[in-house]
N, C-alpha and C positions, 0 to 999 in steps of 0.2 A: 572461541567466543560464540560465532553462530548467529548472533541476538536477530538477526532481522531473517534467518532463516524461513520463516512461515510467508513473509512477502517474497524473498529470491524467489521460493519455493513456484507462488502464483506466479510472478512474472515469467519466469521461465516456461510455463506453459499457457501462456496466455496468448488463445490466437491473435488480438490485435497485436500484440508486442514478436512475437513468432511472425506475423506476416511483415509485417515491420525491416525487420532485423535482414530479413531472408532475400525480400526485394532493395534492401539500399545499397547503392555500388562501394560505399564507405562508411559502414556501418559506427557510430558514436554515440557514447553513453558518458553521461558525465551526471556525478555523484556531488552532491551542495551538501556540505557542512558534515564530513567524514568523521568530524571533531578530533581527540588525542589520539587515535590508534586506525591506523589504515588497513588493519583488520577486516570491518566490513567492508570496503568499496573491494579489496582484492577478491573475497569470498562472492561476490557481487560479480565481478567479471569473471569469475569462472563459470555462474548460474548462465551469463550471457553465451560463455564461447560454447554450451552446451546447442546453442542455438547456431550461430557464425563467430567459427574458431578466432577469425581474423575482425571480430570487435574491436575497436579503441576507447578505451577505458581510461578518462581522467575524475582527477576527482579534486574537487576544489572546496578552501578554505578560506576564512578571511581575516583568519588572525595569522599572520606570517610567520610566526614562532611554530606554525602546525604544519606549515609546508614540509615535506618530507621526499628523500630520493624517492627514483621510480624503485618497483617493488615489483613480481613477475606481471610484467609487459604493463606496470599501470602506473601511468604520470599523476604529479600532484602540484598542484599549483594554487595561485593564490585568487581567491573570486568569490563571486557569491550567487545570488539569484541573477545578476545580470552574465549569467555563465560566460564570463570573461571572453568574450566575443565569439563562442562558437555556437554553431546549429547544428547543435546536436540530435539525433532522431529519437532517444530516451532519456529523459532527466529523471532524476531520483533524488529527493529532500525528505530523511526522516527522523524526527525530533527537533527539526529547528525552528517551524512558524511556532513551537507552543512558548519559546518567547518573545513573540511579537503579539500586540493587541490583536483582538480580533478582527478590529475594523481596519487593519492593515491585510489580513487574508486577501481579499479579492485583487488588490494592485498585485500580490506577490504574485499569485495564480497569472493576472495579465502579464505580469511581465518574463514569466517562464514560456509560459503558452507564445506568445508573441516571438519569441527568439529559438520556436524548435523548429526543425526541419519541418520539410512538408511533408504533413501523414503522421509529425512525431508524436511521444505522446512523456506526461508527467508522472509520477507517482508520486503521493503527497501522502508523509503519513506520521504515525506514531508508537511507540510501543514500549514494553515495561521495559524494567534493567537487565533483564534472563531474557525478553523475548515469548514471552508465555502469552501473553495479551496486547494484540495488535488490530490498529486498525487504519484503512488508507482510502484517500480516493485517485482515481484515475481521468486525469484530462487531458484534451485536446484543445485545437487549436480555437474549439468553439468552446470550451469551458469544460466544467466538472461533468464528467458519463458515469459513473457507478462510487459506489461505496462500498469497500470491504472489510469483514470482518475476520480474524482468525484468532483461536485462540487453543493454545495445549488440552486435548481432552480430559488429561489427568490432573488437572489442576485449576479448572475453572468450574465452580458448580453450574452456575446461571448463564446463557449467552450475555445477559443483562449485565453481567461480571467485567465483559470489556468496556461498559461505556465508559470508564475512568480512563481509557486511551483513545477514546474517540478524536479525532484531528479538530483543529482549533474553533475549527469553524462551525463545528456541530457540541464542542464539549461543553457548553452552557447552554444546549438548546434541549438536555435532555430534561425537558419539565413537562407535568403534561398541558395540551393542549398543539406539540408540538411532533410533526411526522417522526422524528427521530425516536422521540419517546415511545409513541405508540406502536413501532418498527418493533424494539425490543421488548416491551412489553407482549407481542403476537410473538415475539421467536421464544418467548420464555414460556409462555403459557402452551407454545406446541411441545416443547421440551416438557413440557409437565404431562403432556397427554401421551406421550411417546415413552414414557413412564415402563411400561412394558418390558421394552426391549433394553433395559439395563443390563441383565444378564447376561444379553451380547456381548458388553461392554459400549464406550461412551460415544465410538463412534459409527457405530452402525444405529446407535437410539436419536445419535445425530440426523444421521439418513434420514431415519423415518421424519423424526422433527420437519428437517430440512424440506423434505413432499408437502407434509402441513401449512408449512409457511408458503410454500410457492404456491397455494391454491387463492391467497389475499393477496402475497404482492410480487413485485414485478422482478424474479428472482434468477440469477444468471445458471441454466444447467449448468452441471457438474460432468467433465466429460472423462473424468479419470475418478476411480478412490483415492482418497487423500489421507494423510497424517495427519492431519490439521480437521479440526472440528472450524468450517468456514462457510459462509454466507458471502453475496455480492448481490447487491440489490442497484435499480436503478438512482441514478442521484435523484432527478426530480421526484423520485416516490418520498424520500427524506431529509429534502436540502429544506432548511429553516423555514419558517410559516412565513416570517416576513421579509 
């Protein structure tokens, strides 16, 4: 299946979540809304144990017909954003606020943030049915820090191309007069100027793009090459106008 590949992918080397993992005496991650197939949470903790072998990996559901035995080393149980009373140091929810209104986003963000360990952190996100086009933000205990984008080289023309998975809370804000918009709108138009380096291929024209954009906004270095054509910008450079 794979589908959330391009997020495992960042978290797994993500120094906040790497420093995370490494200094907690009882390292736990738990996975909201696994849905029919505990496919992704196990491929999920294996991203983890890449980090500390000896992760605890639960993953919870709130429909009780989805509960399912454990599977290698990873419990499933019944719960939801009020993560069934643990505090845990990394939560992960992806594709489940896109059916909650949006004016419900901010209580859910409080009340994961509010129940993670100290130092822990969220990942809140979205992405198509294959996985091709993805996008999340990353919080703490003080709210949303960054916003990411990823999406398959070969199969996305435009960066503009993921705002259809943009997370809940940004996906009706792509209009203009609003950061979001103007966000991709600049990553599209360096992508057009980086034109050049097609020949490359898509993801070194990424590269160059990628330098472009981080000359306007507030854009996280890249400290590895990736497989993913990706972007992580700060949240207040693109969190809604109003």
């Amino acid at each position: 299946m794979n589908r959330l590949r391009r997020s495992d992918r960042w978290t797994r080397y993500n120094p906040r979540v790497q420093s995370l993992l490494r200094a907690a005496d009882a390292p736990l991650a738990v996975d909201v809304g696994y849905g029919a197939s505990h496919t992704t949470t196990v491929e999920w903790a294996g991203w983890l144990r890449q980090i500390r072998p000896d992760v605890e990996v639960v993953g919870l559901e709130i429909d009780p017909e989805r509960v399912l035995p454990p599977r290698d080393g990873v419990r499933f149980e019944l719960g939801g954003f009020e993560l069934a009373g643990y505090r845990p140091h990394l939560v992960r929810a992806f594709n489940v606020l896109r059916q909650y209104d949006v004016d419900q986003v901010p209580d859910v963000w409080a009340t994961v943030c509010a129940r993670l360990a100290p130092g822990g952190l969220f990942v809140e996100g979205t992405c198509d049915e294959l996985g091709r086009r993805c996008a999340w933000v990353l919080l703490d205990a003080s709210g949303p820090q960054t916003l990411t984008l990823a999406w398959d080289p070969h199969h996305t023309a435009t960066p503009s191309d993921v705002a259809e998975r943009l997370p809940k809370a940004l996906i009706h804000r792509n209009v203009p007069g609003e950061p979001i918009h103007a966000f991709l709108a600049d990553a599209d138009a360096a992508w057009k100027r980086a034109a050049g380096w097609e020949p490359h291929g898509p993801r070194v024209r990424w590269r160059h793009a990628l330098d472009d954009l981080a000359a306007r906004w507030p854009i996280a270095p890249q400290r590895r090459r990736l497989r993913d054509n990706l972007v992580t910008v700060d949240w207040l450079a693109v969190a809604p106008a109003s």
